[in-house]
PDB file of N, CA, C and O in Angstrom:
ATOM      1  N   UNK A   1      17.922 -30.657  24.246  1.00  0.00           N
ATOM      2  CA  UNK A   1      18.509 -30.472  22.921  1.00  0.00           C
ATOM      3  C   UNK A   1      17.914 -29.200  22.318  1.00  0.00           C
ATOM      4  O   UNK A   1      16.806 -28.841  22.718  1.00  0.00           O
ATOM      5  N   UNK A   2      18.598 -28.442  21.330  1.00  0.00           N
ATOM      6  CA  UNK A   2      18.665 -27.217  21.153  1.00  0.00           C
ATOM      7  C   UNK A   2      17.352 -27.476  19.757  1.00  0.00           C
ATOM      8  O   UNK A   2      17.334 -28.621  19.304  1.00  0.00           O
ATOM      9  N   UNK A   3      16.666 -26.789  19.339  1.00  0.00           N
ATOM     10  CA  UNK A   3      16.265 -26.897  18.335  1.00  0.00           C
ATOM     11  C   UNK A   3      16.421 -26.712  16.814  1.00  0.00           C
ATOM     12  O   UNK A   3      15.807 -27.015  15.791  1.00  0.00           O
ATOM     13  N   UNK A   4      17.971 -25.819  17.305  1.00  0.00           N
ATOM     14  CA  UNK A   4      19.053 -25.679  15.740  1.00  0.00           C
ATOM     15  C   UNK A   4      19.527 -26.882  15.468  1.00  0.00           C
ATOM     16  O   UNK A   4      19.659 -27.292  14.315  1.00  0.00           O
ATOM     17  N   UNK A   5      19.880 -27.681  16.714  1.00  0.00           N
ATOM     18  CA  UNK A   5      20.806 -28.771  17.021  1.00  0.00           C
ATOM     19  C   UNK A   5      19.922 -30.039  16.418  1.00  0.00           C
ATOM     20  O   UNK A   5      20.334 -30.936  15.682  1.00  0.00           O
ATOM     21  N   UNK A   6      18.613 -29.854  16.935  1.00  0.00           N
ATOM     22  CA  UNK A   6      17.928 -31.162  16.234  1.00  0.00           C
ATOM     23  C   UNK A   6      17.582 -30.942  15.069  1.00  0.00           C
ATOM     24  O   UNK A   6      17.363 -31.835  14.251  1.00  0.00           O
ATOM     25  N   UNK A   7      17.485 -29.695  14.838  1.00  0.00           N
ATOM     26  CA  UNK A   7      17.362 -29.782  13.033  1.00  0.00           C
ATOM     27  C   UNK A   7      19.086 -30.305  11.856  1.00  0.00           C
ATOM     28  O   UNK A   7      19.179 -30.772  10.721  1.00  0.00           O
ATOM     29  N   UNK A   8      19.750 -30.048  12.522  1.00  0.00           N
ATOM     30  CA  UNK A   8      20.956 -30.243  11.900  1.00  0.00           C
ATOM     31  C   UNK A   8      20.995 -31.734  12.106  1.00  0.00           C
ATOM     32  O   UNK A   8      20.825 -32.299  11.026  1.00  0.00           O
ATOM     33  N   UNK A   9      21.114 -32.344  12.835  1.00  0.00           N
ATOM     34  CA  UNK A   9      20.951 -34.170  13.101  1.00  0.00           C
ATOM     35  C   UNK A   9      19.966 -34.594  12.034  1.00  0.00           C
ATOM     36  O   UNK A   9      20.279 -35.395  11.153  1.00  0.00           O
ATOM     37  N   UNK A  10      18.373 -33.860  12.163  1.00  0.00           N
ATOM     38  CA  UNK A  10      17.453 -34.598  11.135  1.00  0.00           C
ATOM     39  C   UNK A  10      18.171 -34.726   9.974  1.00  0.00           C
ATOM     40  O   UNK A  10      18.504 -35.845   9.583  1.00  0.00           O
ATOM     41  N   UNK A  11      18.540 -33.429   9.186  1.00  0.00           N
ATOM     42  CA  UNK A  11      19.366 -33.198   7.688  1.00  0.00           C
ATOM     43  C   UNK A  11      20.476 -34.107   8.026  1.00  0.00           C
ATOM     44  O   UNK A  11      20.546 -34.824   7.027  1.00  0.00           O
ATOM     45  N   UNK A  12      21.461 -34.528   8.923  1.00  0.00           N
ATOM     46  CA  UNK A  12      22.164 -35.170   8.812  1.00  0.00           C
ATOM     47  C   UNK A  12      22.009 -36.786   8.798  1.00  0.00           C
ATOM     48  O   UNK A  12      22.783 -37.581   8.264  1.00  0.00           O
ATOM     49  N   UNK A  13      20.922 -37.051   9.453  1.00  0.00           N
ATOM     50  CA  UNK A  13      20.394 -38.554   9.295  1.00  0.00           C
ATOM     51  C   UNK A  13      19.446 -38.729   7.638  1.00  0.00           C
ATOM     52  O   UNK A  13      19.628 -39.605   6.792  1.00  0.00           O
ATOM     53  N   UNK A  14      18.526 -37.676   7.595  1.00  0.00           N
ATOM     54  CA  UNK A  14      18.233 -37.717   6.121  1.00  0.00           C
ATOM     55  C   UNK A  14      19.181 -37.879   4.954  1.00  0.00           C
ATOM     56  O   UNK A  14      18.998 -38.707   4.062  1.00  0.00           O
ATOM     57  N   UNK A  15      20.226 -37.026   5.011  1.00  0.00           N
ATOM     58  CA  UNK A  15      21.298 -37.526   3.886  1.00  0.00           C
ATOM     59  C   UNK A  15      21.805 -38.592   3.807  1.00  0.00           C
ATOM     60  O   UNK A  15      21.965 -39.278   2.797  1.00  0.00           O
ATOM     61  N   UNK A  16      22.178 -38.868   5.177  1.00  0.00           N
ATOM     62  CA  UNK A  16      23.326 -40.679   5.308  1.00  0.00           C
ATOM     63  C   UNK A  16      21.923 -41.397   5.131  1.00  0.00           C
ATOM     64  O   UNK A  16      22.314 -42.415   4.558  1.00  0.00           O
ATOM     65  N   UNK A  17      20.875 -41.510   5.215  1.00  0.00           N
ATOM     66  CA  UNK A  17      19.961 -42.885   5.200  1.00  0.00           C
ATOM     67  C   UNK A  17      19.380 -43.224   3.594  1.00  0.00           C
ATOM     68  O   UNK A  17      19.201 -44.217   2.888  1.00  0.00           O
ATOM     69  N   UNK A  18      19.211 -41.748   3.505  1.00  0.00           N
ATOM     70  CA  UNK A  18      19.013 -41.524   1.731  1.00  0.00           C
ATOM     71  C   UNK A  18      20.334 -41.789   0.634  1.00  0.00           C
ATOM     72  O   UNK A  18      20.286 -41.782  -0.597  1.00  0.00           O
ATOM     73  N   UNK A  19      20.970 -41.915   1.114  1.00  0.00           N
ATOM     74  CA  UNK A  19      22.566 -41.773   0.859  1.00  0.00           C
ATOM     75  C   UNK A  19      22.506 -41.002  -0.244  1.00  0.00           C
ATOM     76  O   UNK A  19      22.502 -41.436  -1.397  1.00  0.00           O
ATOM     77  N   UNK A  20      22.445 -39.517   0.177  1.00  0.00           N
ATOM     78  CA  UNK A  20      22.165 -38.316  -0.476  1.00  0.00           C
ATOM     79  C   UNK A  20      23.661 -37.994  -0.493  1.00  0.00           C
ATOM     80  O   UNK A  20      23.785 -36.838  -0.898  1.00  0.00           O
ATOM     81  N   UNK A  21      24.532 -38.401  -0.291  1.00  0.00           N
ATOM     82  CA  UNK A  21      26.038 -37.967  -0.349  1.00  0.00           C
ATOM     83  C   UNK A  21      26.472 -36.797  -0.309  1.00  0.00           C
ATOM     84  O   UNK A  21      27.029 -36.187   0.604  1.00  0.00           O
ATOM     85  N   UNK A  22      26.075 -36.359  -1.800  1.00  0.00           N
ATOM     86  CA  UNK A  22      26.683 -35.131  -2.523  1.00  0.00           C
ATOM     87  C   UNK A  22      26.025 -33.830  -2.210  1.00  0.00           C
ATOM     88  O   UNK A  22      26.129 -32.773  -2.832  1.00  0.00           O
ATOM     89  N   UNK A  23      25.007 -34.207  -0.639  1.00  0.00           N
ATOM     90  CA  UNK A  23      24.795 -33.018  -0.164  1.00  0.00           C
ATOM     91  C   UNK A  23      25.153 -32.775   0.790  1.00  0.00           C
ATOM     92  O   UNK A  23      25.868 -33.678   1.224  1.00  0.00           O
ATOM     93  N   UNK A  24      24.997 -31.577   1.756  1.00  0.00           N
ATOM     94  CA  UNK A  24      25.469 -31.329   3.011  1.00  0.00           C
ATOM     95  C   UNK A  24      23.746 -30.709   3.832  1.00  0.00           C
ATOM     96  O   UNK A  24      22.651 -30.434   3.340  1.00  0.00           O
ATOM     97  N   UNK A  25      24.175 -30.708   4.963  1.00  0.00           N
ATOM     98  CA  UNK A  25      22.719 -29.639   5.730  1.00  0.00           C
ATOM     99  C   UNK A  25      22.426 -28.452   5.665  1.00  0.00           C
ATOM    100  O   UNK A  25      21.544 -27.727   6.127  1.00  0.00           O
ATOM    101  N   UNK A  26      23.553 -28.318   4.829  1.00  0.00           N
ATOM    102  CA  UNK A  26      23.224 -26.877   4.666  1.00  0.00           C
ATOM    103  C   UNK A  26      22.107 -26.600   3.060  1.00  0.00           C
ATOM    104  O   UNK A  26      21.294 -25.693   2.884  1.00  0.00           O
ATOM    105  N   UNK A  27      22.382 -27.453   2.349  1.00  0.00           N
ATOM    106  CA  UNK A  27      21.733 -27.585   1.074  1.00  0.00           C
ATOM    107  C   UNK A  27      20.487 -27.922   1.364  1.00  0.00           C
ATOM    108  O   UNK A  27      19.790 -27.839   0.353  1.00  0.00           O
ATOM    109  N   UNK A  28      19.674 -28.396   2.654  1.00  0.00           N
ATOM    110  CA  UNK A  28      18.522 -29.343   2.937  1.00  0.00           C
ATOM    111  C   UNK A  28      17.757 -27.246   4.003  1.00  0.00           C
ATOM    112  O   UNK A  28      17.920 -26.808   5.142  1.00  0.00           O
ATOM    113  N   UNK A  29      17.204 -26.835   3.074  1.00  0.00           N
ATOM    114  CA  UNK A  29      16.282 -25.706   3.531  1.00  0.00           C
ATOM    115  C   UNK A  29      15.342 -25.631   4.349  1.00  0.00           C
ATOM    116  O   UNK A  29      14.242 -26.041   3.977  1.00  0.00           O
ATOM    117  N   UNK A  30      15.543 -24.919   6.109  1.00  0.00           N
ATOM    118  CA  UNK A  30      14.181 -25.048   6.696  1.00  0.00           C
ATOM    119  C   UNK A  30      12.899 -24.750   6.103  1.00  0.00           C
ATOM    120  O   UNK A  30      11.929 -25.394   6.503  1.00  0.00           O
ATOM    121  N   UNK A  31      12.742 -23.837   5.175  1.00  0.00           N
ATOM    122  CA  UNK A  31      11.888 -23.295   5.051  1.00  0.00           C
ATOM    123  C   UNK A  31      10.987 -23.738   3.609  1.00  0.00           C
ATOM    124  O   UNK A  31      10.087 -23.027   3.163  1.00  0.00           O
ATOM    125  N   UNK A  32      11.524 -25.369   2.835  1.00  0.00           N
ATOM    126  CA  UNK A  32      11.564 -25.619   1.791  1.00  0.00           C
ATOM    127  C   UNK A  32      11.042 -27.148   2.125  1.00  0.00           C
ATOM    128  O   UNK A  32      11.690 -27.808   2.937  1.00  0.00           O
ATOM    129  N   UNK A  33       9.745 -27.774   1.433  1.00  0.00           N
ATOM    130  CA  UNK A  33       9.386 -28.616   1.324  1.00  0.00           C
ATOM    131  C   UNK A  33      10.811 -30.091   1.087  1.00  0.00           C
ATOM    132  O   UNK A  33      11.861 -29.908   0.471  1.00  0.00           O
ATOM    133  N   UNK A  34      10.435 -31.315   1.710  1.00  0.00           N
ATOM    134  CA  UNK A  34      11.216 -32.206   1.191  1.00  0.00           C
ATOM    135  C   UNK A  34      10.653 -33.101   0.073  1.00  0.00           C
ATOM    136  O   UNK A  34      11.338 -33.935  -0.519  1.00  0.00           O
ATOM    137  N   UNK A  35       9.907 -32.966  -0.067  1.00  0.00           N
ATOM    138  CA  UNK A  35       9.507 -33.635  -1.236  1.00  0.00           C
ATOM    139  C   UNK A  35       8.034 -32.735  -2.131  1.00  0.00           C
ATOM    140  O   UNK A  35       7.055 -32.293  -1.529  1.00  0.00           O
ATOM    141  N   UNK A  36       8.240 -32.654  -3.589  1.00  0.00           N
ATOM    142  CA  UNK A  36       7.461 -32.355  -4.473  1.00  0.00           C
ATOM    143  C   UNK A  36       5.999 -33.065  -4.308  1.00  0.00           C
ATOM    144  O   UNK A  36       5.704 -33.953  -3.508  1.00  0.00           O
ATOM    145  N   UNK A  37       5.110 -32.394  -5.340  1.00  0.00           N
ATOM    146  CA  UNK A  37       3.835 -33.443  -5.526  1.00  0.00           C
ATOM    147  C   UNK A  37       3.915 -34.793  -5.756  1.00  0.00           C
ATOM    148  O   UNK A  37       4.623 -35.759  -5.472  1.00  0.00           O
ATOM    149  N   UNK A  38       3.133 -34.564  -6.248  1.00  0.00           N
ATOM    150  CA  UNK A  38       2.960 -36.238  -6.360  1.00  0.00           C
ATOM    151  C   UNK A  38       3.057 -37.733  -5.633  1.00  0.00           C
ATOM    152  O   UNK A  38       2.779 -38.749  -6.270  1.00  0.00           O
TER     153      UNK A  38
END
């Protein structure tokens, strides 16, 4: 498996499990933390 390829699956299992809907993988940033402090 490609490593573009498994990053696009993670963002895509993160949205449907989160049922983040109203986003896509493209909105979910490699280079950008997933979660804030705290």
């Amino acid at each position: 498996m490609e490593r573009e390829e498994l990053k696009l699956q993670l963002k895509q299992h993160i949205i449907k499990y989160l049922n983040l809907l109203e986003m896509t993988p493209d909105d979910i940033k490699d280079d950008q933390p997933l979660f804030g402090e705290g």
